[in-house]
Every structure is written in structure tokens, then in C-alpha cells.
ZAVOPA-201156 format. One record per residue (C-alpha): residue number from 1; residue in one letter; chain; x, y, z. Coordinates in steps of 0.1 Angstrom, whole numbers, m for minus. Layout:
// residues N
PT   seq   type   mol      px      py      pz
PT   NUM      A     A       X       Y       Z
...
// end
This chain:
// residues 563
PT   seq   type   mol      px      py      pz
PT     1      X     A    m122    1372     887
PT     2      X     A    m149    1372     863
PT     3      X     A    m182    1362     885
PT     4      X     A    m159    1354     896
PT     5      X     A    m128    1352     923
PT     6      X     A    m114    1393     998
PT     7      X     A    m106    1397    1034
PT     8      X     A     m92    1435    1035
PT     9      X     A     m92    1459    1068
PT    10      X     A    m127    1477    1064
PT    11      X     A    m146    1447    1047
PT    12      X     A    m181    1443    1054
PT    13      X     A    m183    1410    1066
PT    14      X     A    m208    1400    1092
PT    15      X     A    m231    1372    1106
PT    16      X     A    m262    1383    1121
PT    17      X     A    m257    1354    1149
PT    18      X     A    m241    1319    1151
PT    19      X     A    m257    1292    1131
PT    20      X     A    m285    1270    1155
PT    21      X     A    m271    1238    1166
PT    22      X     A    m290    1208    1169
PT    23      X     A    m283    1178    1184
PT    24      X     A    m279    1140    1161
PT    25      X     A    m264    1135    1127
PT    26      X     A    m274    1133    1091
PT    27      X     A    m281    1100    1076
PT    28      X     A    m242    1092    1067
PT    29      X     A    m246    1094    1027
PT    30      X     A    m205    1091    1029
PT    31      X     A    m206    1055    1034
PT    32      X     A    m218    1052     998
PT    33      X     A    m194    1079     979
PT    34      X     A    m161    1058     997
PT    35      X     A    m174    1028     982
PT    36      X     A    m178    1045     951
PT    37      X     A    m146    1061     954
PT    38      X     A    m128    1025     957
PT    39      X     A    m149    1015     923
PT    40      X     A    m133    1044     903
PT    41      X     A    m104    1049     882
PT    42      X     A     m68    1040     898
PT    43      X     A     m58    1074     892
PT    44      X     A     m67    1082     927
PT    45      X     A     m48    1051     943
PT    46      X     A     m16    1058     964
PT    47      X     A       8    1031     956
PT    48      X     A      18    1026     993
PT    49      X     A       3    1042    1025
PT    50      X     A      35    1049    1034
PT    51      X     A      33    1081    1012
PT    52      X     A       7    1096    1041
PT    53      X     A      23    1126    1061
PT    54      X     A      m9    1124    1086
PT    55      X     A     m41    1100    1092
PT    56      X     A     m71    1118    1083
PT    57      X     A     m88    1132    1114
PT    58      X     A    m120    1109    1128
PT    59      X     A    m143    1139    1126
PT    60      X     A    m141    1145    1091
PT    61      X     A    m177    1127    1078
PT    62      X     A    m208    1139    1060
PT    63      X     A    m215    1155    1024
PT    64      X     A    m212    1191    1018
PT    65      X     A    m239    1194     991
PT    66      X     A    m237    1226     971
PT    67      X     A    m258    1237     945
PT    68      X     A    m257    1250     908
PT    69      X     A    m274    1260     884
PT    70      X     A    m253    1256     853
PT    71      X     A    m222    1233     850
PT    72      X     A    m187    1242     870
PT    73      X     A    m170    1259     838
PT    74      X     A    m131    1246     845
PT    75      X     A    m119    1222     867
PT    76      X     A     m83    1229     852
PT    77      X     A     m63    1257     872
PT    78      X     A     m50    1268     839
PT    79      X     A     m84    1278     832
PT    80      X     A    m106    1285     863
PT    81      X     A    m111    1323     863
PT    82      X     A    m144    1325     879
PT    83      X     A    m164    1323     916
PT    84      X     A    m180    1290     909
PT    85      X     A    m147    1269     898
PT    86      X     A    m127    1286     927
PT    87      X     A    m135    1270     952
PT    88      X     A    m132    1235     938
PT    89      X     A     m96    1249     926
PT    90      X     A     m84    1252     964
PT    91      X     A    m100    1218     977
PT    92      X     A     m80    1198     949
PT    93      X     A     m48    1219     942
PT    94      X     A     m21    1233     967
PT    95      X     A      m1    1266     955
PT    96      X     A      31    1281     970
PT    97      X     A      14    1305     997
PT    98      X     A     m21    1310    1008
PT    99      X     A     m49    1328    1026
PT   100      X     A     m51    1324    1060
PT   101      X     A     m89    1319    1068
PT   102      X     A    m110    1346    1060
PT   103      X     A     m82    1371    1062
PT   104      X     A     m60    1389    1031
PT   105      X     A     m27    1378    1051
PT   106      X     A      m1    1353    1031
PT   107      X     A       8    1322    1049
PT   108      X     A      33    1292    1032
PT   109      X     A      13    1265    1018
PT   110      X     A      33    1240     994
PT   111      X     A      59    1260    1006
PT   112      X     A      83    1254    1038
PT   113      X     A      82    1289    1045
PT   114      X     A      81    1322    1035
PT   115      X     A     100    1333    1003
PT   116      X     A     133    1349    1009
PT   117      X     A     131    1383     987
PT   118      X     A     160    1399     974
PT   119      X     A     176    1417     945
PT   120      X     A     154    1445     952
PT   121      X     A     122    1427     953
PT   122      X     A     130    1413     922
PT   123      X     A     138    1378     932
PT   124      X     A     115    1355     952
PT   125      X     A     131    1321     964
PT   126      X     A     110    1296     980
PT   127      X     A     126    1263    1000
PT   128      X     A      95    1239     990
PT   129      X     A      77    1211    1014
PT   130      X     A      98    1174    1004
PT   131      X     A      57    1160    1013
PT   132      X     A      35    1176     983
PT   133      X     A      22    1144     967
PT   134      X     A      m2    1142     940
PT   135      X     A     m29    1120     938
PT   136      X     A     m12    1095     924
PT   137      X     A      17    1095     950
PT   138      X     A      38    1114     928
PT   139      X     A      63    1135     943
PT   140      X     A      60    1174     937
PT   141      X     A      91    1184     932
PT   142      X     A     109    1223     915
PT   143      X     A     106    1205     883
PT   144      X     A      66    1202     886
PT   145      X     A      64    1238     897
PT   146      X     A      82    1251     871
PT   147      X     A      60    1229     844
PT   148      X     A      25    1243     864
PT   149      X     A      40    1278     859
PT   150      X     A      52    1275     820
PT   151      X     A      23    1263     816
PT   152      X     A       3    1292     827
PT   153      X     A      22    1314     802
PT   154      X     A      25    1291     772
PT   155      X     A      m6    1310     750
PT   156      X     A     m10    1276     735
PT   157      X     A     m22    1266     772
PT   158      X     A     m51    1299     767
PT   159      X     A     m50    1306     804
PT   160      X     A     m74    1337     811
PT   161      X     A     m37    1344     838
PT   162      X     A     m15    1344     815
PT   163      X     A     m11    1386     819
PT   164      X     A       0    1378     853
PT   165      X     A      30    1359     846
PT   166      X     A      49    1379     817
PT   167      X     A      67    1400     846
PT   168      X     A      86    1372     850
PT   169      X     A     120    1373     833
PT   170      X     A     119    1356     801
PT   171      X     A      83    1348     799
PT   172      X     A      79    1373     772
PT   173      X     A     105    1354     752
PT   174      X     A      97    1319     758
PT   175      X     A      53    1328     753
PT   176      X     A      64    1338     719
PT   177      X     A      85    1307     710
PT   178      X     A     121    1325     716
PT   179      X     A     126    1301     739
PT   180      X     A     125    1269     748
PT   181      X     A     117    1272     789
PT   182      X     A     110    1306     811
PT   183      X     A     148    1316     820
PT   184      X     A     135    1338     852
PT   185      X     A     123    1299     866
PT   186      X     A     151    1281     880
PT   187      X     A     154    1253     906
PT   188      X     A     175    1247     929
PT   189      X     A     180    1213     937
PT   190      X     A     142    1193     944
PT   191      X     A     131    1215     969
PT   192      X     A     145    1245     956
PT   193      X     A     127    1272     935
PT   194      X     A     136    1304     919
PT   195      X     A     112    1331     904
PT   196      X     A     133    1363     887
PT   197      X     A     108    1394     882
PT   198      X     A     116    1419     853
PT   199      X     A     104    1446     880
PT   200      X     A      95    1447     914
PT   201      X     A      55    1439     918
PT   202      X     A      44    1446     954
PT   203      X     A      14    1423     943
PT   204      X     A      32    1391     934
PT   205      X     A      26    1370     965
PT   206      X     A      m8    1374     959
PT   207      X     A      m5    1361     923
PT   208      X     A      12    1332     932
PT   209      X     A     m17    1325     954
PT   210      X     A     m48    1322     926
PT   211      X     A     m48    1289     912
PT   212      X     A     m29    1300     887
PT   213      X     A      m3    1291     911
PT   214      X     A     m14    1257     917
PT   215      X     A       9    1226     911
PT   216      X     A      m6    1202     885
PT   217      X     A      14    1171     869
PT   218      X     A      25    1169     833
PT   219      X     A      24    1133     828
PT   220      X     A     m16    1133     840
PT   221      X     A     m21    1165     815
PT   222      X     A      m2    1150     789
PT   223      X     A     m25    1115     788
PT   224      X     A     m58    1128     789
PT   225      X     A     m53    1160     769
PT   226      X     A     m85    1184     768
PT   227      X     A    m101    1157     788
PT   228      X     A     m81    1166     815
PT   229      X     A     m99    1196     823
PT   230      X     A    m134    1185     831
PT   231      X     A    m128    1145     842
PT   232      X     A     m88    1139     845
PT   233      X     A     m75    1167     869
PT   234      X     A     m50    1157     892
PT   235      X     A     m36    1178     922
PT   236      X     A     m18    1177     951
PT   237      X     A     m48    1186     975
PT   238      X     A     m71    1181    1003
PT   239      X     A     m97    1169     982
PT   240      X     A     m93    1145     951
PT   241      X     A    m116    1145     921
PT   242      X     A    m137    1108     920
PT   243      X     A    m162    1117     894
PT   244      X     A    m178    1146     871
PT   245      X     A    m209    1138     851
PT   246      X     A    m215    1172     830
PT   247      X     A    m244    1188     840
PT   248      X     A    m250    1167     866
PT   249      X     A    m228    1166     895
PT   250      X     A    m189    1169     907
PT   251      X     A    m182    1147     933
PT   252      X     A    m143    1151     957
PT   253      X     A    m135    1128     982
PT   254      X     A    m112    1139    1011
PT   255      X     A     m76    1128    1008
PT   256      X     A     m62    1109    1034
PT   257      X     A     m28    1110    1027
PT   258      X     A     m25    1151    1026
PT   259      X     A       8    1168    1039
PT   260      X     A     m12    1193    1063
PT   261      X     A     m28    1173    1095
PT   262      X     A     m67    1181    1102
PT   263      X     A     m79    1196    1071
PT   264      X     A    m110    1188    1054
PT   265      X     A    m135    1184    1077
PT   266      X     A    m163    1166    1058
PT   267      X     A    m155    1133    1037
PT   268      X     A    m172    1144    1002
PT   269      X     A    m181    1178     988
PT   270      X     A    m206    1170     957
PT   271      X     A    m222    1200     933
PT   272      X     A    m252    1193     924
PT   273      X     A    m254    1207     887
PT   274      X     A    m287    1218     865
PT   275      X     A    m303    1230     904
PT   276      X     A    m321    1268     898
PT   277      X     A    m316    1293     925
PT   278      X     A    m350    1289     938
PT   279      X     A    m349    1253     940
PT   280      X     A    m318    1255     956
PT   281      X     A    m333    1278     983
PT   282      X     A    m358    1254     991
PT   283      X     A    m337    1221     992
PT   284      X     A    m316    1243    1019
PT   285      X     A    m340    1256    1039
PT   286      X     A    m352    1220    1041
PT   287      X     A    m317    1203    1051
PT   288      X     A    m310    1187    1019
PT   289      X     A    m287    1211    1005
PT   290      X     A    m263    1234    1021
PT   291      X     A    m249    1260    1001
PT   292      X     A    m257    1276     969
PT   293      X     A    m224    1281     951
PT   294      X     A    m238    1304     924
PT   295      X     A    m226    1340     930
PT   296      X     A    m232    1366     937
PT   297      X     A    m267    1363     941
PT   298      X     A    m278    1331     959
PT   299      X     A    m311    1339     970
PT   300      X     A    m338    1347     942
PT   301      X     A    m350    1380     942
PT   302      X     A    m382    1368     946
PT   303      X     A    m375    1352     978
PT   304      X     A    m352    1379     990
PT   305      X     A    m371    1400    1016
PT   306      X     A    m389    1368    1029
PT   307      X     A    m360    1351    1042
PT   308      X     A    m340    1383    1050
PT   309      X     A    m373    1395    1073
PT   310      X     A    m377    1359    1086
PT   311      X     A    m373    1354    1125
PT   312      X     A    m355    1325    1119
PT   313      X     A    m338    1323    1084
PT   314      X     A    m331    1363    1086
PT   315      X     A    m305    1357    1114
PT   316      X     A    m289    1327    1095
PT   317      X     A    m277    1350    1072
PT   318      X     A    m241    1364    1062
PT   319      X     A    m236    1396    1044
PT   320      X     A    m208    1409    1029
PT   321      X     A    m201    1438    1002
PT   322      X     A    m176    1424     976
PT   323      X     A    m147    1438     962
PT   324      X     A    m163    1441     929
PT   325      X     A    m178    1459     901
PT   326      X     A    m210    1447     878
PT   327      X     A    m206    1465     843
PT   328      X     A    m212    1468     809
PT   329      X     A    m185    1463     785
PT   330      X     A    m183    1480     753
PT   331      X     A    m162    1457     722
PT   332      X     A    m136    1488     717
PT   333      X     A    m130    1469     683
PT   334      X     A    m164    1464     671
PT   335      X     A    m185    1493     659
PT   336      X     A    m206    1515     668
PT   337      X     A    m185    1508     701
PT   338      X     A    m153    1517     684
PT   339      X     A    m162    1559     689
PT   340      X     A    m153    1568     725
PT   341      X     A    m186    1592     723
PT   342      X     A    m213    1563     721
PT   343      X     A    m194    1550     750
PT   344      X     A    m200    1576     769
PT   345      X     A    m233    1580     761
PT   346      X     A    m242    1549     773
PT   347      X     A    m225    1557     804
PT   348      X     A    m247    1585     811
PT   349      X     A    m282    1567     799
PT   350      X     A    m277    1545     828
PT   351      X     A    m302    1548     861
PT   352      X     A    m282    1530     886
PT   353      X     A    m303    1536     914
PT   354      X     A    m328    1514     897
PT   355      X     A    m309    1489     892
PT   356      X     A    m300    1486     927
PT   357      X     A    m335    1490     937
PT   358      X     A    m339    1458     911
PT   359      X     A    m320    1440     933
PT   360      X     A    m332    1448     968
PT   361      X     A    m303    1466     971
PT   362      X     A    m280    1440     968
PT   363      X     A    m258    1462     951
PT   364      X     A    m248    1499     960
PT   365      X     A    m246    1521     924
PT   366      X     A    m208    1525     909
PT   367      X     A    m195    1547     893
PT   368      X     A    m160    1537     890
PT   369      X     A    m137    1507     876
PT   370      X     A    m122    1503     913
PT   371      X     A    m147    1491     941
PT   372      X     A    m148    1509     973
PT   373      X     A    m136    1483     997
PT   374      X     A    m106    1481     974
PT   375      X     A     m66    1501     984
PT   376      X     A     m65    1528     962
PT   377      X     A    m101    1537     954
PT   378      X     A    m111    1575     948
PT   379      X     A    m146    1583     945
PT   380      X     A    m157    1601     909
PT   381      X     A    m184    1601     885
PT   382      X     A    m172    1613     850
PT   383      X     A    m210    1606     837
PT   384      X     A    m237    1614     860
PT   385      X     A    m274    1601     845
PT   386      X     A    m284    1623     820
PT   387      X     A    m307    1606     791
PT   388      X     A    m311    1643     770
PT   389      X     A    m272    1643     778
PT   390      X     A    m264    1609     766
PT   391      X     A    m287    1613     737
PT   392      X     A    m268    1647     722
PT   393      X     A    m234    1627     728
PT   394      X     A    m248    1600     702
PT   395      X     A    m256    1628     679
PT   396      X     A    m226    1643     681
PT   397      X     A    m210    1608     674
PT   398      X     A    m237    1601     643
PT   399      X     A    m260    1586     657
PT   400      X     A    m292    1612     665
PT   401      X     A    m314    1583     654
PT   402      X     A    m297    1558     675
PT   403      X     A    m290    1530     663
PT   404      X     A    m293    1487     668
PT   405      X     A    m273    1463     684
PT   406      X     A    m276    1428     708
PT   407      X     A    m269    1431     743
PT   408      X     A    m251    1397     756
PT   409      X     A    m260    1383     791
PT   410      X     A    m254    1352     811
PT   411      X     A    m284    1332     831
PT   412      X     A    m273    1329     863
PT   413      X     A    m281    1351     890
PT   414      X     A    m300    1386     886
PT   415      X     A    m278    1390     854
PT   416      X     A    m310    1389     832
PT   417      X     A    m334    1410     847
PT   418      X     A    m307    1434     854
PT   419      X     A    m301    1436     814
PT   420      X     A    m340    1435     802
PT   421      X     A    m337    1471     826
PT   422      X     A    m307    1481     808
PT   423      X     A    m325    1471     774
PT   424      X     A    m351    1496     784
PT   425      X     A    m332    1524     799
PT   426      X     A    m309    1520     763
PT   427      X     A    m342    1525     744
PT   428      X     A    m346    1558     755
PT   429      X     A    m318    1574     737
PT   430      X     A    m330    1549     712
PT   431      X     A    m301    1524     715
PT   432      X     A    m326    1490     696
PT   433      X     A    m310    1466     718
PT   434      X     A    m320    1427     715
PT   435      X     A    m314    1409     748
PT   436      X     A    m290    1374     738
PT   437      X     A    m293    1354     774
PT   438      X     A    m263    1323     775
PT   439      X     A    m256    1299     799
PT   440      X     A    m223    1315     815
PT   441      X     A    m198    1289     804
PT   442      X     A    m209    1301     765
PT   443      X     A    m209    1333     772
PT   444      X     A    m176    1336     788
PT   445      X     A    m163    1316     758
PT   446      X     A    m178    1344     733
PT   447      X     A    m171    1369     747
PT   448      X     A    m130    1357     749
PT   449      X     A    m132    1353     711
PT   450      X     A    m124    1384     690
PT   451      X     A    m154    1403     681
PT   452      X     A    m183    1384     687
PT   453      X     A    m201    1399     713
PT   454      X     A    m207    1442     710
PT   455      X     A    m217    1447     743
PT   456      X     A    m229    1426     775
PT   457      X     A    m230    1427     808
PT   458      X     A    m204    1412     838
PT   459      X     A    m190    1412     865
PT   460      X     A    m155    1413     880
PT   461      X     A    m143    1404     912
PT   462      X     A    m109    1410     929
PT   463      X     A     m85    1380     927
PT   464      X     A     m67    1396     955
PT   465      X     A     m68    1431     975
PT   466      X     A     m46    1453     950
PT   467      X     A     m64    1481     927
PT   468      X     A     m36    1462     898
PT   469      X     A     m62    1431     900
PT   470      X     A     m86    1456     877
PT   471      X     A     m63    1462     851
PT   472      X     A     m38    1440     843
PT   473      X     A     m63    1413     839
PT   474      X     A     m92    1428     825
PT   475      X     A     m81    1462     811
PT   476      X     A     m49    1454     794
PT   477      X     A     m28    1452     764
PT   478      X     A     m17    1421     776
PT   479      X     A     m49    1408     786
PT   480      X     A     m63    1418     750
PT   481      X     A     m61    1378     742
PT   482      X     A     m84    1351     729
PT   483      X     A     m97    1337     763
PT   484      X     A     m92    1364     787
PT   485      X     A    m113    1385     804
PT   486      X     A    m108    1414     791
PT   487      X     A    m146    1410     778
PT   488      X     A    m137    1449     759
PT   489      X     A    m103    1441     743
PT   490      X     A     m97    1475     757
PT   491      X     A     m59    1478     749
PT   492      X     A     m46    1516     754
PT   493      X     A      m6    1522     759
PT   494      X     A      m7    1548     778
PT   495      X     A     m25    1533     804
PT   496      X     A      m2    1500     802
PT   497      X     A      28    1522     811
PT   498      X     A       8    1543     844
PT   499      X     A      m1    1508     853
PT   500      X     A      33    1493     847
PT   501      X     A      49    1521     868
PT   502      X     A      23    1518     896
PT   503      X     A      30    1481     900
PT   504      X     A      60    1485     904
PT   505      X     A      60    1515     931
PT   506      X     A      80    1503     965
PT   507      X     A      63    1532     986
PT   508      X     A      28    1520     990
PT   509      X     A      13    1551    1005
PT   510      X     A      19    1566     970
PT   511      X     A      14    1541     952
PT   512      X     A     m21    1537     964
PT   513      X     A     m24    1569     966
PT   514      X     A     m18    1574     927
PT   515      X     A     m46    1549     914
PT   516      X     A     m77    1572     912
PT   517      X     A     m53    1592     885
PT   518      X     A     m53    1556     865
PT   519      X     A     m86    1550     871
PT   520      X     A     m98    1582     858
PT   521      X     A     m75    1578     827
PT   522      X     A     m96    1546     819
PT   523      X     A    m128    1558     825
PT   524      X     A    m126    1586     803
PT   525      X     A    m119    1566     774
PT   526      X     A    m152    1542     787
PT   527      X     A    m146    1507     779
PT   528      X     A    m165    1501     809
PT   529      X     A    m201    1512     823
PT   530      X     A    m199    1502     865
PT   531      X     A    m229    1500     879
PT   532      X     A    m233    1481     910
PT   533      X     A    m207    1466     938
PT   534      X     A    m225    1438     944
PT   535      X     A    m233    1430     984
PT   536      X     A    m234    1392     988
PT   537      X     A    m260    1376    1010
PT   538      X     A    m254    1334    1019
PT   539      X     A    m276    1314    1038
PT   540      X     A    m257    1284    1049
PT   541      X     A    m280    1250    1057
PT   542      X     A    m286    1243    1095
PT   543      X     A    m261    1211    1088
PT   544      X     A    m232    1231    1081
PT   545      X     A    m208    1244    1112
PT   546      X     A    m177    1268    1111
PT   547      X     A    m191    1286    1081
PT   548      X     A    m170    1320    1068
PT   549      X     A    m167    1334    1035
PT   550      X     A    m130    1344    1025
PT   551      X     A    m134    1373     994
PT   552      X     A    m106    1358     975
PT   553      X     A    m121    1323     972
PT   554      X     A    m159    1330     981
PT   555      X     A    m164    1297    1001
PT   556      X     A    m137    1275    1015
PT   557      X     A    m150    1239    1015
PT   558      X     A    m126    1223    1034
PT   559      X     A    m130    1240    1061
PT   560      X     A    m167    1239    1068
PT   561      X     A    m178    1208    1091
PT   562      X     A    m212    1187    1086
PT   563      X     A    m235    1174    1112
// end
């Protein structure tokens, strides 16, 4: 997940001490956003309380207030495929399994139980709940799940998970119009659902698990159209959409009527939109905020050291080092990034101990496409800093003068500062860079549009714990597609067929075991420079209890209580 977007043995996940209690409540802000609720569009009305599985729990009150600095970029799960949209993706929409807590471990969720596997692994057949509602009471039924999932793979849809789906039997057929529905989708009776893989993919659980996965209802996507996406969504839910203003603020509601008893535990979550990280800080530290929600850096640098050597703030916060990688990407398409040598070059120009330091060390240097928490990582470094290095590898490509170029970032976070150093560092094998800084939802956009953007810097982060999760969707053939995030539209055969083969491995050991070959293969053709795994730091309002941080979805909203 681009970040975006997790709970593996060996993850550094800690709190340096439970958050302080305090006794009394918060003025109950609430009160308003039901009445509100009740004022807004009948898309969120139940046609008869008789549709509720369970009352909603009497505990569940308060706001969760988080904060961001630039708009939530998709509220449609065809399209969310980064950390800020992903957590609003599991408060509103339910998929067929899940994470349990802050833990990598599978659990049913719209489904009744665990799928029954067979044919090899090649066949995955869930018996689904006969209580998913949406919103609007609508049953969710095969039917819907089979629409959510077309959907995904129709390329007219654009969704950035499109790669993940084409294993599926006939997907290949029916995303390029051969056929009229996915023939590896069948349902068996309303509560019945098929899925028929091409191969066996030991990750496949996982995938239907992203929201991706997510159940969404034609008839509400057909109505509104694009407007779906940022102010007609409709799920199925613990948390229904009542209002987006762009730029401004997101507002969810808790769902009474949802199938699971006791979840949700505050009555609104709202993002407030347009908030800078520093402001942010300070609206926390004084109780009128309670999250930041932009990742991974949600303490200004600035501030950093202050609160994490303050006696009271430092031992509010939570750490963790993310299953992720912070990179450059080269355009393999777009000269001079189309020669392998200026590449690698670049690779080797690169001090990523300074970077780090940039960053108070909230990132340890990298040196590889997987990230060391990850199954399957092998330590290697094919291009050790080396500026006189790097500089006779741009001769050698044609460039002994260097030569010019604009560097693309995003403004969220460190992302930045982090690329005015890299700017610098490239000016000393005289690589003329200008420094283009978007708001992320724009640059995201550019850089999933065929060569517009040379080279930029990004960030991936695991959608769930298997090493597959950085290729398939970001160094792919398949994910070589207008919209994806494959920021390098890095498409190389050979390394589509190792990967295929690897996915499809049945002994894990060796499969695993196997992935530092494939990461090696990519590196040496360089579509990528890592530089940092990024180590996460959180500081959580006093107001918010039962805070943990899951490393598939980042934060887990419905889960966290208010006082």
C-alpha cells in the first residue's frame, strides 16, 4: 500500500506504558452529529428496525477526531490503496475474512466461517452470513459479492488491485471484454460463494482481506456514478458515511443495526481535513484532537525529540517499525531513466545514513525492495554509496556531464525535506534536479498516468505479511497500468514468471526461502532506490482508551473507545 496500507511474529510493536486515565467525560459533541445524522440523505435509513441483528452497545459515545493534512484521497474500495483511506475502508465496508486485532491471523468476517479449500488449493468456497446488510437494508447476498469482485477487475473500474485478482480463472478473459462475467466466480445459492484460482496462491486469504475485498452495492454505484466515490459510498459496515465536505471534514456515524454485537465503541469518527502536522500535535496534546491519521510520520520533525524526551508525552507514545520501504522510483519508460546504468548510479549517489539522521532516525537505511520485518527478506546491498562510483556509471551511460530532470514529491509528512536532501546528494554527480512538491492525491494520480513523472519519491507499505505484496502490485507486468502503483512501470518477464512460480509454491520454507533470489533479480535491473524502513511513532490523545495499531490497516477506529 502506497503511504500506504502488519502484525507478523518479530514486529516491533510496543507501548512505552498504558495511556493515563482520568476520571469525567468529554463534553458529548455526539448529541449534535445524530441529529445531524437524522437531517441527512435517506440513504442511510433502514426501512424497518427489524433488519438489526444486535442493539448497539450503551458504551459506544464520544467523537474520535482524527487529523489530516490533505483530503482522504478514495472513499471507494475500488480505489483506496493508501494508509490514510484504509482505515475509513474497514469502519464502513465488511470483506469475506479479516484481521483479528493487531495480529496477521485470518478470522471470518462477512463470512460464516472459514473457506473450505480444495482442488489443490485452487478452490476457495465460503458459506456467507444470511445478516450482511447494507446501509440501506439491502441484503448482501453471492450476487453482491460477485459484482464487488468483477468490479475490482473490470479495467474500466481503474482499481490500483486489479493485479491481485487476474489469478482468478477467467478474469483474464472477462478484464479484456471475452467475456461477459468472471467464470472462476460462481454462487451457490444466496449464501453460497465460489472463487476458482488458475494456481494455487498461499497469499490469497490475505487478498481477499484488503478492501479490495469489500462488498459494495451496484444499484448505489450505479446512481451516483463518480460521485459515488467521495460522497455516495455505501457499505455494509460498522460505521456509515453521513457527510464529506472536500477539504474539510469526513464524518461516520456508528451503525446500529450491524450483524457483529459490540463493535464500534465511539458514536462518530470525524477527519478533520486541511489540519498540518504541527497543528495537529498541538490540538492533541491539548485534548481536542486524538489521532493524527497522516502516516508515517505524525509528529513534525521539529517537535520530535521534545515529545519523545518528555516525562509525560514520551511515555504516551507507540512505536513500531513498519513493514515498508521509502524509495525512489525511476520511469523505466522515460529517458534518461530508460538505461539501467543511470539507475544504478543513482542508487549508489545516495547517503542513506543521512537521511535517516534527517529524520531522527525514524527510519533505519534500506538497501533492499523487501523490508526486514517481512517472510522472506535477505539482507544485500548491490550499491553501496559511492558518489566517484556513481558518477563513472553515468559516464559510462553518456552522461559525464550529468544531466537535468524534476524530482516529483508529495507534501505530507517528511516526504519533502527528505527529497530537497536527495536533490542535493543528486547534484553531486551533477544530476540538475528541480524539486516538483504535490499534494498526495495529485501526485498519486500523475504518477499512475503513463509518463508524466521521471522520478519521485514514495513509499510502499505491505498490504499483508507476504514478500508477493512487493511485486505483484508494484513491480509488475500486470501492475504496469494507468492507476496502479507501480509508480516505475517496471514490467520485466522474467521476473513475472520467478514471481509467478514463487506464489504459487505449496512448501513455504522454500518458498520463503527463495525470495532474496527475486529480490536480487529486481534490484539489479534498479527500478527502485530503498532507502529507509520507516519506524512509526503515534501519540494517541489522553481521551482515547484501548489504543493498538494493526500493520495491515494502521489504526482500527472502531475499536478505540472515547472518554
Amino acid at each position: 500500500m502506497t503511504g500506504s496500507f502488519h502484525g507478523i511474529k518479530g514486529v516491533a510493536l510496543t507501548g512505552a506504558g498504558p495511556l493515563p486515565r482520568r476520571n469525567g467525560r468529554d463534553m458529548p459533541t455526539h448529541a449534535r452529529h445524530r441529529m445531524l445524522a437524522a437531517l441527512l440523505a435517506g440513504a442511510l435509513i433502514f426501512p424497518a428496525a427489524s433488519h438489526s441483528t444486535h442493539a448497539a452497545p450503551a458504551r459506544a459515545s464520544g467523537t474520535l477526531i482524527v487529523e489530516f493534512q490533505d483530503d482522504i484521497a478514495h472513499l471507494d474500495t475500488a480505489l483506496c490503496y493508501d494508509n490514510t483511506c484504509y482505515p475509513f475502508a474497514k469502519a464502513m465496508f465488511d470483506r469475506l475474512v479479516d484481521y483479528k486485532g493487531a495480529t496477521n491471523n485470518i478470522i471470518p468476517d462477512a463470512a460464516a466461517a472459514m473457506p473450505a479449500i480444495s482442488n489443490g488449493g485452487k478452490t476457495y468456497t465460503f458459506k456467507l452470513r444470511n445478516d450482511v446488510r447494507f446501509w440501506n437494508g439491502k441484503l448482501a447476498t453471492s450476487t453482491d459479492w460477485i459484482y464487488s469482485f468483477e468490479r475490482i477487475i473490470n479495467p474500466k473500474t481503474q482499481s490500483g488491485g486489479q493485479s491481485f485478482w487476474l489469478n482468478i480463472v477467467g478474469a483474464d478473459a472477462f478484464a479484456n471484454g471475452k467475456a461477459a462475467h468472471v467464470s472462476g466466480l460462481k454462487t451457490h445459492g444466496s449464501f453460497g460463494l465460489e472463487i476458482d484460482l488458475v494456481a494455487p496462491d498461499s497469499s490469497f486469504l490475505n487478498v481477499l482481506a484488503m478492501p479490495f475485498g469489500s462488498v459494495v452495492d451496484k444499484s448505489q454505484i450505479t446512481k451516483y456514478g463518480k460521485s459515488y466515490d467521495a460522497l455516495h459510498p455505501m457499505g455494509t459496515g460498522p460505521y456509515m458515511f453521513q457527510q464529506h465536505i472536500p477539504g474539510q471534514t469526513l464524518i461516520l456515524t456508528r451503525n446500529p443495526h450491524y450483524f457483529l454485537p459490540n463493535v464500534g465503541k465511539v458514536q462518530t469518527i470525524r477527519a478533520d481535513i486541511g489540519v498540518s502536522t504541527a497543528t495537529a500535535l498541538l490540538r492533541i496534546e491539548k485534548g481536542q484532537a486524538d489521532l493524527d491519521g497522516d502516516f508515517p510520520t505524525t509528529i513534525p520533525s521539529a517537535d520530535f525529540l521534545n515529545v519523545l524526551n518528555d516525562p509525560v508525552l514520551g511515555k504516551r507514545l507507540y512505536k513500531a517499525q513498519q513493514i515498508a520501504t521509502e524509495y525512489i522510483f525511476f520511469n523505466v519508460n522515460m529517458a534518461p531513466f530508460n538505461n539501467v546504468l543511470v539507475r544504478r548510479a543513482i542508487n549508489m549517489a545516495i547517503n542513506r545514513s543521512t537521511l535517516s539522521r534527517l529524520v531522527n532516525g525514524r527510519g533505519v537505511p534500506a538497501t533492499t525492495i523487501e523490508p526486514p520485518l517481512m517472510p522472506g527478506y535477505g539482507k544485500f546491498d548491490l550499491y553501496p554509496y559511492n558518489v566517484q562510483a556513481a558518477k563513472g556509471l553515468l559516464a559510462k551511460a553518456g552522461f559525464p556531464n550529468g544531466f537535468s530532470t524534476t524530482f516529483y514529491t508529495d507534501n505530507t509528512t517528511d516526504d519533502a525535506r527528505l527529497s530537497e536532501s536527495i536533490v542535493q546528494q543528486l547534484g553531486q554527480i551533477g544530476v540538475k534536479a528541480n524539486l516538483r512538491v504535490l499534494d498526495a492525491n495529485t501526485f498519486q494520480t500523475l504518477y499512475g498516468t503513463k509518463n508524466k513523472v521521471p522520478i519521485g519519491l514514495n513509499g510502499w507499505y505491505e498490504d499483508f505479511p507476504d514478500p508477493n505484496d512487493f511485486v505483484e502490485p508494484v513491480l509488475s507486468c500486470a501492475s504496469a497500468v494507468t492507476g496502479s502503483q507501480n509508480a516505475s512501470w517496471f514490467c520485466d518477464p522474467k521476473v513475472d514468471a520467478l514471481a509467478r512460480r514463487l506464489k504459487g509454491m505449496t512448501d513455504q520454507k522454500a518458498r520463503l526461502a527463495a525470495y532474496p533470489a527475486l529480490d536480487r533479480m529486481i534490484m539489479r535491473e534498479a527500478p527502485w532506490v530503498p532507502l529507509l524502513t520507516p519506524v512509526f511513532y503515534v501519540l494517541p490523545s489522553t481521551h482515547v482508551r484501548d489504543f493498538y495499531f494493526n500493520l495491515v490497516w494502521f489504526y482500527v477506529y472502531q475499536d478505540y473507545a472515547k472518554v
